[in-house]
C-alpha positions in Angstrom: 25.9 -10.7 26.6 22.4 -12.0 25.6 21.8 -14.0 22.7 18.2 -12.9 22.5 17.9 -10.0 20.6 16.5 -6.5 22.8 12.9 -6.6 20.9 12.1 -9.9 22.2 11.6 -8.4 25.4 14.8 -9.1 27.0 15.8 -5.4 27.6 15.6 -4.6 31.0 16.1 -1.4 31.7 18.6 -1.2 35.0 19.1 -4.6 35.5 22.4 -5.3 34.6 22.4 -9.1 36.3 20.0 -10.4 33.7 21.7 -11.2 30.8 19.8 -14.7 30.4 15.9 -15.6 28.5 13.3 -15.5 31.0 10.5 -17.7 29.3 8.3 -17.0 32.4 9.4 -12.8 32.3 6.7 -10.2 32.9 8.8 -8.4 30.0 7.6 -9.5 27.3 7.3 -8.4 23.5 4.2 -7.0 22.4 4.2 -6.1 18.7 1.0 -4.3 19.2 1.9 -2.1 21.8 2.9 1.0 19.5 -0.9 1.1 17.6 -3.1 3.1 18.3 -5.0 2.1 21.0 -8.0 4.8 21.5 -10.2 3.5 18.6 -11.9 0.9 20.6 -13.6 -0.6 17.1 -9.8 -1.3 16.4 -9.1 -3.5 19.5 -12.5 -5.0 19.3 -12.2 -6.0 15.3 -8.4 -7.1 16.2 -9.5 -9.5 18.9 -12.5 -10.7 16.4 -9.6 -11.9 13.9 -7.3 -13.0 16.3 -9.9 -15.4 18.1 -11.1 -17.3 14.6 -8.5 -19.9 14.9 -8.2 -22.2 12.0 -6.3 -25.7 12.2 -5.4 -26.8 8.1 -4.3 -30.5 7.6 -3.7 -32.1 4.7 -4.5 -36.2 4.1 -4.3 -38.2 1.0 -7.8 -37.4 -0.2 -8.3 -33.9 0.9 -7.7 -30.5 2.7 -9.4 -30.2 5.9 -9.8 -27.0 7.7 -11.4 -26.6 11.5 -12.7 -23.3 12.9 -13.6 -22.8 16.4 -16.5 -20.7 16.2 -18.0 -20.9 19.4 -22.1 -19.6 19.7 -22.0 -18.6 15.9 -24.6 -20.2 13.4 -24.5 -21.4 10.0 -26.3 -17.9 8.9 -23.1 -15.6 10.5 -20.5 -17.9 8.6 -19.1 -17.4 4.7 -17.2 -19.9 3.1 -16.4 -19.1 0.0 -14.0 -20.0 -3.2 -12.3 -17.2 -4.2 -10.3 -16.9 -7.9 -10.4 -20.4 -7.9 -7.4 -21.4 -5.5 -8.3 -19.3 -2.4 -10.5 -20.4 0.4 -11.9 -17.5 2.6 -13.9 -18.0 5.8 -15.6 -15.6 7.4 -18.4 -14.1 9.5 -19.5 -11.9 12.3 -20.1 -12.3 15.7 -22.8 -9.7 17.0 -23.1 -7.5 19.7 -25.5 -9.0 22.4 -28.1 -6.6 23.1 -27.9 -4.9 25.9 -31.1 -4.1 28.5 -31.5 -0.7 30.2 -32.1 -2.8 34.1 -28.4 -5.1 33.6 -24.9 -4.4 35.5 -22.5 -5.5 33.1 -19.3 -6.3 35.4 -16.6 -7.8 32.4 -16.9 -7.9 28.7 -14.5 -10.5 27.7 -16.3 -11.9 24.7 -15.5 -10.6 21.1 -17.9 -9.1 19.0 -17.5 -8.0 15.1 -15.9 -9.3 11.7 -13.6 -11.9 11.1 -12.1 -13.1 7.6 -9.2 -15.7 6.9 -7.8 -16.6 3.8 -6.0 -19.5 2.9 -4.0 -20.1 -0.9 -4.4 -23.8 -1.9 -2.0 -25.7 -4.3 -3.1 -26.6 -7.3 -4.4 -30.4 -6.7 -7.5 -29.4 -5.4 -11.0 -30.1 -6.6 -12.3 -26.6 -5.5 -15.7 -27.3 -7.1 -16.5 -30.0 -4.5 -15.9 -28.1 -1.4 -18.1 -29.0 1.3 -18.7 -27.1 4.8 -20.3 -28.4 8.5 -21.4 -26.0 11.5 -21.6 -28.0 14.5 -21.0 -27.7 18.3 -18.9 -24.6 16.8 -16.6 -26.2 14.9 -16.7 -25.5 10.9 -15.1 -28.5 9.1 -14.3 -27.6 5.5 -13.5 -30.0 3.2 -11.3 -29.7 -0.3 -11.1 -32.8 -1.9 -7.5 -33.1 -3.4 -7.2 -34.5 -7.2 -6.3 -37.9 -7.5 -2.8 -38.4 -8.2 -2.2 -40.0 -11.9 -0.3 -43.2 -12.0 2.9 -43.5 -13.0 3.0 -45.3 -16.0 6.2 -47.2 -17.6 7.0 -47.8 -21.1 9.7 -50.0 -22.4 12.3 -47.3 -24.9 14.0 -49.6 -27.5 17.5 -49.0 -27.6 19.1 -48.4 -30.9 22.4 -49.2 -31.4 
């Protein structure tokens, strides 16, 4: 009996001999696979999110956050603060335009909107943010409040 659950994709129909996890299995769970599929603006905006991949580290002095956002420029990317404790990055990507005399053979690039939203704690400076474009990489930078020292006090001890 399998310990991998059947909607990880280890249900094989038939195949009664494979009662082991296949990392390297055609089968394979798609979550996806149930939506609807014939809106092609759906696939095309899904792929937009899905491809703005966003790397968040935290050091002693601040957040920083990288974005790989390949052939976009500053003007097609938002960084913005929102209700004070969430950071939102976003943009779109648009469409290349297309000439009446070109064979298009593959369109593997995605085109559209993309928004991510990330909730900071509360040691943040959010009024210092700072943002870089380059090579297609955002950096964004949240300073982090400085810690306050612990101070110690003698407490006279009655008695």
């Amino acid at each position: 009996m399998s310990m991998i659950p059947s909607f990880f994709g280890n249900n094989r129909r038939g195949s009664s001999s494979s009662s082991f996890f296949d990392p390297f299995s055609l089968d394979v769970w798609d979550p996806f696979k149930d939506f609807p599929s014939s809106s092609s603006s759906f696939s095309r905006e899904n792929s937009v999110i899905v491809n703005a991949r966003v790397d968040w580290r935290e050091t002693p002095e601040a957040h920083v956050f990288k974005a790989d956002l390949p052939g976009l420029k500053k003007e097609e990317v938002k960084v913005e603060v929102e209700d004070n404790n969430v950071l939102k990055i976003s943009g779109e990507r648009h469409v290349e335009k297309e000439d009446k005399s070109d064979t298009w053979h593959r369109v593997e690039r995605s085109s559209g909107q993309f928004t991510r939203k990330f909730r900071l704690p509360e040691n943040v400076k959010m009024d210092q943010v700072k943002a870089a474009l380059e090579n297609g990489v955002l950096t964004v930078t949240v300073p982090k409040v400085e810690a306050e020292k612990a101070s110690v006090r003698s407490v006279q001890i009655s008695g």
